[in-house]
N, C-alpha and C positions, 0 to 999 in steps of 0.2 A: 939721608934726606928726611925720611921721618922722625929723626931726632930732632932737625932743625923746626919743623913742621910743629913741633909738640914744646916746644921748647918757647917757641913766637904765640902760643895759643894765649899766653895768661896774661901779655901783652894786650892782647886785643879785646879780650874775651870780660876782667876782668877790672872791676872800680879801681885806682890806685889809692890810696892814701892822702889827705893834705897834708901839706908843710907843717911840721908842729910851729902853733901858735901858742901853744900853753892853753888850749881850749881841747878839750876830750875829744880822744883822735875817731872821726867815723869809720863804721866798720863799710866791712866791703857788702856790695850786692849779693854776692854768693861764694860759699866760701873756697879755697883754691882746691883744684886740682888733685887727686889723689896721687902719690910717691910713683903707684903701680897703676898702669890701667887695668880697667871693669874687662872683667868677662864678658865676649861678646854674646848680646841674645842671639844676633840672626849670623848664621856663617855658612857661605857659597850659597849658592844659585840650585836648584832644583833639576835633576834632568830626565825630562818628562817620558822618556824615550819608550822603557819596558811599559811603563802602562797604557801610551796606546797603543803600542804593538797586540798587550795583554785585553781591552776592554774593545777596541776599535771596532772589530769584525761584529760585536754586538749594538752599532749605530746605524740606524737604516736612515734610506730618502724616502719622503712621502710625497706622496703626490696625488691632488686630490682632482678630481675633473669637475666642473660646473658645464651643466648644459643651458641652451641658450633660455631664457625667462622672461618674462615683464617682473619687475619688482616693485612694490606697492608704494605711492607716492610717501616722499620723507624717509626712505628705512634708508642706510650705508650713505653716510654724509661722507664726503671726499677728505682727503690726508687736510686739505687749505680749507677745511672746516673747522678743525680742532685744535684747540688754542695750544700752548708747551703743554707737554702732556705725555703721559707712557705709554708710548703706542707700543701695539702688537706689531709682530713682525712677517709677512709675506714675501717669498719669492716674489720675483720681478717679473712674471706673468699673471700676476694674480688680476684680473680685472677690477677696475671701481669706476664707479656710475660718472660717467661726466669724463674718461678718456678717451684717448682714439680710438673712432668708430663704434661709441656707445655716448647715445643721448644721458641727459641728466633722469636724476629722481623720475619715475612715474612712466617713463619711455621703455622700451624695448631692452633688455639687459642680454649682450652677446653670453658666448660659453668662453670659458680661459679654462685656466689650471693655478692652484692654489702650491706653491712648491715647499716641503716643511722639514722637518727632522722629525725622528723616532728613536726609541732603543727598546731591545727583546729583554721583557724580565721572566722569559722563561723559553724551557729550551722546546716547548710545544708551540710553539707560534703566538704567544699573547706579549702586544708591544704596545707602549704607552705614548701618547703624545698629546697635543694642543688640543683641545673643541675648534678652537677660530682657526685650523689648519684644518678640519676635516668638515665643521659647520654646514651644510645647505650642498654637500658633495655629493654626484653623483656617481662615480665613481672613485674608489679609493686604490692607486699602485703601491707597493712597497718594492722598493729596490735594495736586496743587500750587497754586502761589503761583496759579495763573490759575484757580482753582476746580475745574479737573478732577479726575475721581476715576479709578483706575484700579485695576485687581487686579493685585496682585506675586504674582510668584514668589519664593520663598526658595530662593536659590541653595545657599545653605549659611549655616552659622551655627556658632559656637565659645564654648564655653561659658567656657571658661580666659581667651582675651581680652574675651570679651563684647560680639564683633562680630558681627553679619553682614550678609551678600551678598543686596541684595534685587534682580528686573529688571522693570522693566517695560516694557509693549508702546508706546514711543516715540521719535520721532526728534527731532532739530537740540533739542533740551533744554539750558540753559543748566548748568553747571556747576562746581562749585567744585576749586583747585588746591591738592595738598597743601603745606606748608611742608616745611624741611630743618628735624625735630622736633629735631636737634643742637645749631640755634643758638637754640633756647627758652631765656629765662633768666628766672630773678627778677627780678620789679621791672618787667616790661614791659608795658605796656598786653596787653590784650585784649577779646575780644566772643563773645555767646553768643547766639545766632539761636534759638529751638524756640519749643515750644506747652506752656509751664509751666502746668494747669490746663484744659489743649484752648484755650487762646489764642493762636491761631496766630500766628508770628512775631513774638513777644514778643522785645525786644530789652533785654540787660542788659550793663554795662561793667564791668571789674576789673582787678586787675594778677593777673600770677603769683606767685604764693607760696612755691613750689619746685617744683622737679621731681626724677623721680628718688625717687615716695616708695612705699613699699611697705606692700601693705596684707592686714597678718596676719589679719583678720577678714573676707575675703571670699572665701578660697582663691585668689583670682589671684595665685600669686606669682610668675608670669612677666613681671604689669605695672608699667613703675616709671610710675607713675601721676605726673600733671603736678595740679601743688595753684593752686588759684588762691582769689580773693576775688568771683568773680561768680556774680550771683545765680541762684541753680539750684535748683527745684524738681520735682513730681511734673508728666511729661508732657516734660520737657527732655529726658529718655532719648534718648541717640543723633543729639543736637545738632550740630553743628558748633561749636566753639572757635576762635576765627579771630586772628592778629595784625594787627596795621593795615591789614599789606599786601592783605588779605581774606584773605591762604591758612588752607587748617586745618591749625592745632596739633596739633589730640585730637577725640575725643567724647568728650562730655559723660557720665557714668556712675555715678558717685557722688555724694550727699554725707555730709560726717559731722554725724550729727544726734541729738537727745534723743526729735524729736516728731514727724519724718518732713518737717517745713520747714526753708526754709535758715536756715542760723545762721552763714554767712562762710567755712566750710572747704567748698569743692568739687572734684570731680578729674574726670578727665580722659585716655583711653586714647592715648598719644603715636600720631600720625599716621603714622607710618614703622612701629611695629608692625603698625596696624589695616591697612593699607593690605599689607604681604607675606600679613597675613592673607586678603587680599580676591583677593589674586591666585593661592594656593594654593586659598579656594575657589571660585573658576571654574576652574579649572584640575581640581582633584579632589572638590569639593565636601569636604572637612576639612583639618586642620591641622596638619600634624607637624612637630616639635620635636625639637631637639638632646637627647638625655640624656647626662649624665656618668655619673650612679650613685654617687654619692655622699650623705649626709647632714650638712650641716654647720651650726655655731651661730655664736653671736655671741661675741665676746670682749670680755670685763671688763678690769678695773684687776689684778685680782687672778687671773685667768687667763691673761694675759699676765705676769705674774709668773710661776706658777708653772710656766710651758712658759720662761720667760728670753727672753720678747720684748721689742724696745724700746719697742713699743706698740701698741695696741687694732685696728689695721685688719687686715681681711680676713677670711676665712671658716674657722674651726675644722672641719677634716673627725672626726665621731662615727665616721661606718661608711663603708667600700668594701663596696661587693654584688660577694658574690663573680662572676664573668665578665662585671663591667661593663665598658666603656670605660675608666672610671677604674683598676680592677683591671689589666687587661691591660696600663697605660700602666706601672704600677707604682707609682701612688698609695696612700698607706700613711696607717692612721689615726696622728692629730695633726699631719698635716700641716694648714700654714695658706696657703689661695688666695690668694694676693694681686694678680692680673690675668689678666684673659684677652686674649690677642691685642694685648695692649701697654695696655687698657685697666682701670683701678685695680678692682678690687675691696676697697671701705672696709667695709662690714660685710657679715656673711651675706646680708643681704636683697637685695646687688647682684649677687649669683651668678646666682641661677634666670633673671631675665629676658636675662641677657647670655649663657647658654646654650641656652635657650628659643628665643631670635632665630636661630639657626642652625640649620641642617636636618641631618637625620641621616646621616652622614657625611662633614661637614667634620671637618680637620685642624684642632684650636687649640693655640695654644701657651698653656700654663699656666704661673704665675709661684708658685712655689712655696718657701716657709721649712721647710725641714726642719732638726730640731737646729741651729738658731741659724743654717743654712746656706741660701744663695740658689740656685734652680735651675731653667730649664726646664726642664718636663714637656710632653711631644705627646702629644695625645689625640686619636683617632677618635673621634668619640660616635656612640654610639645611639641609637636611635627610643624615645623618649618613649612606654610602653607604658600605664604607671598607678604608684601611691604603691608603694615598698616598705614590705610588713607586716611584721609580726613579731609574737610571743606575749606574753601579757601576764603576767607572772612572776606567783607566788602563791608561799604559804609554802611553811615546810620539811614533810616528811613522813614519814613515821614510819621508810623506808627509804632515808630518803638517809646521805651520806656520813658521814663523822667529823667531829664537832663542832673548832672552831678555838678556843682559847680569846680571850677579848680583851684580850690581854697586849699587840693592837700598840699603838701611838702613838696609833692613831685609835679606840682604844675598839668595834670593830668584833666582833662574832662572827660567824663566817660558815663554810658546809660546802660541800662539794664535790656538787654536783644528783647526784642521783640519775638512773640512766635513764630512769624516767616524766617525772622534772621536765625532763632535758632536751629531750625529746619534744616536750614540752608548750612549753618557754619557744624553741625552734629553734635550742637548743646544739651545736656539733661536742661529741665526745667531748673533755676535757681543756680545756673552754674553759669561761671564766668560775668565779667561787665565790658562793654562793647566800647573804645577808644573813640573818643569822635573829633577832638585835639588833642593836640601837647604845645605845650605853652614853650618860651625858651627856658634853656635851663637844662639837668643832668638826664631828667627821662629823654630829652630830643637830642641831647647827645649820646646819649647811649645807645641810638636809634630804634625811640619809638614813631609809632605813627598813628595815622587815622586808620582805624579799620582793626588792628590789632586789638585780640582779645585776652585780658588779664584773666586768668585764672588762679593765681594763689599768689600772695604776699607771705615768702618762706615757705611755710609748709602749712599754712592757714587758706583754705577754701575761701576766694570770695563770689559774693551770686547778687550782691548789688553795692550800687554805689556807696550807700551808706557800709557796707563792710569791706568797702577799702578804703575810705576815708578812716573809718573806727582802725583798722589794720595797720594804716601810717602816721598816724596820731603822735607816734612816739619819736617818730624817726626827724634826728636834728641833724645839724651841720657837721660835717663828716662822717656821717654816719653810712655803711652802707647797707643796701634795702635790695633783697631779690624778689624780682618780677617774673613768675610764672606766665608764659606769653606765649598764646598760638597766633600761628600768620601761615596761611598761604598750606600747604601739606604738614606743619611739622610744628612740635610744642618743643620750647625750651626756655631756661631758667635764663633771664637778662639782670647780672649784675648793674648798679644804680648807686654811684656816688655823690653825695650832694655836696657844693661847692661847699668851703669852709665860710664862705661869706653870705650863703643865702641865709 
């Protein structure tokens, strides 16, 4: 039957030939078949059996108590709050604001119970799991594989990774070994040990998906999250993710979901993070972290155009704070990160965790494209303090500067802030020029607005009108032009095409 089977593929699979015409005969889409078939890459099915027998009695339940509370109006928006999104996962006792027999936001908050997963990485009682399973706990159970129950201490816990440090009161404890989360790849088996549902040691099988992915809807952007295809739901929190060999990968921490169950996208905290996490909090009970001080974004087709890059990788810097690390080194905005420590930086979202991972006060070397030009940079970083703010721009006001007219290129009107505006938006003197129109045309397409404040044309400071007019002087049709642009909390570079017809 397989001959037949193999013998009808070239039929189907395959272009045929035309009728000779006397016109040169076309070739086929792809060429035939080989005599002998290919060695198969993937052969039988995996059987998972000896390794959970082998790792399983080292996955515990967790179980967190919350006692009853007021919670302070706006904090814990409900699941029908949050748009498609990776949500974390809770057992099915966990309370949230707004269900049965608990008013909304700013009302009375009952007590429940937070239900999660754990696993022992040592055989003195120190086991790792979720923050958002042990978060705001009053108390914390551990239940092992041989039915005992025990009360944890939380050692410490990290809301950025979304680990922590749990101990408890025991000896000679069976334990699981971490992997070298380096050689995780795509396409490779894996296994997910927890209690999905308060089902204790529920076993589920997948491959990896990626790693290495970042995830803009959870504020972790320290984590290059590991993606996988196994099955994870509410109560998996703080699982172990294991490769064949039984070692863990990750904990288990997200999924991405519509309805709160799994739908095939899950992730995963890489093992070599969680695990400097665990040892920084035994060691100090938190977590400190590398900072650069900088802000940077992603780069397009057309932003890398208009800086004259050969192409889209690495990290656009918006802003240096001033007396950052980055500052001091002499990092300059438009510059583009392209490795730290010899390792690639491909898009913005590979930055934070590959600086994050380092403690405050290592030397790294930075790989940097400045004007079309290649260069280490040495930086000292700093301690990771909190987000840099900044003011959120508003209109023009009856005392600001001298109107611009919008004679440039870009159809822009724009004045020079007044003192109160700069006050207000955390201007130096002579920096930036205040939007007050946009005309039709590529700036309003590319969404600018009123209220927005230019700050550099390329890598050129401007502080008034007259030096962004002098700035775009040159700039003709198809040409494109980046705008340095703060709005609202956050500076970044706005690529600007001008039609071929203006």
């Amino acid at each position: 039957m397989s001959g037949l089977i193999a013998a009808a593929l070239p039929v189907a699979c395959t272009a045929q030939p035309p009728a000779d015409t006397g016109s040169a005969q076309t070739s086929t889409i792809a060429p035939p078949p080989a005599s002998a078939p290919a060695q198969p890459l993937v052969t039988g099915l995996p059987d998972f059996t000896a390794l959970v027998q082998r790792v399983g009695p080292a996955v515990v339940n967790v179980s967190a108590e919350i006692a009853p509370r007021r919670v302070a109006r706006g904090q814990a928006p409900g699941q029908d709050q949050i748009p498609e999104f990776f949500r974390r996962f809770f057992g099915d006792q966990f309370p949230t604001p707004g269900g049965p027999g608990q008013p909304g936001p700013g009302g009375p908050r009952g007590g429940g119970t937070s239900l999660g997963t754990g696993f022992l990485i040592s055989d003195d009682g120190y086991l790792l799991t979720n923050h958002h399973v042990v978060d705001g706990a009053d108390k914390v159970t551990v239940r092992l594989s041989d039915r005992r129950e025990m009360e944890a201490e939380v050692v410490g816990s990290d809301e950025q990774y979304d680990v922590a440090l749990l101990k408890i009161d025991a000896k000679g404890l069976p334990f699981l070994r971490a992997a070298n989360a380096g050689l995780t790849k795509p396409g490779q088996w894996v296994v997910a040990i927890g209690s999905p549902f308060g089902l204790d040691h529920s076993v589920t099988a997948g491959i990896v998906s990626a790693v290495g992915r970042s995830n803009p809807y959870s504020g972790q952007q320290y984590v290059p999250f590991i993606q996988s295809d196994v099955a994870i739901n509410r109560g998996n929190s703080g699982g172990p993710l294991l490769n064949t060999s039984g070692e863990v990968i990750g904990i288990n921490s997200q999924i991405f979901s519509n309805s709160g169950g799994y739908m095939g996208v899950s992730f995963a905290i890489p093992i070599d993070l969680a695990m400097n996490a665990a040892e920084q909090l035994k060691e100090t009970g938190s977590v400190r972290r590398g900072l650069l001080g900088v802000q940077v974004q992603a780069i397009d087709a057309e932003t890398a155009r208009g800086f004259g890059l050969q192409n889209t990788s690495g990290a656009l810097v918006s802003v240096v704070s001033p007396g950052s690390a980055a500052d001091k080194a002499g990092m300059e905005v438009g510059d583009v990160i392209r490795s730290v420590d010899g390792r690639p930086v491909n898009t913005s979202a590979d930055l934070p965790p590959l600086i994050g991972a380092k403690a405050p006060g290592t030397r790294v070397r930075l790989g940097v494209v400045r004007d079309g030009n290649k260069r280490d940079v040495e930086v000292v970083l700093g301690a990771l303090e909190g987000e840099v703010a900044s003011a959120a721009p508003t209109g023009p006001d009856e005392d600001g500067g001298a109107q611009a007219s919008s004679g440039n290129p870009l159809g822009l009107t724009v004045q020079a802030p007044s003192a109160a505006q700069r006050r207000q938006l955390g201007l130096e003197a002579g920096e930036g020029v205040l939007v007050t129109a946009v005309g039709d045309g590529a700036a309003r397409e590319a969404g600018l607005r009123q209220g927005d404040v230019v700050m550099a044309v390329g890598r050129k400071a401007v502080g008034s009108p007259a030096a962004l007019d002098r700035e775009l002087a040159g700039v003709g049709a198809g040409d494109t032009v980046m705008l340095l642009v703060r709005r609202g909390g956050g500076t970044q570079f706005v690529a600007i095409t001008l039609d071929e017809a203006r």
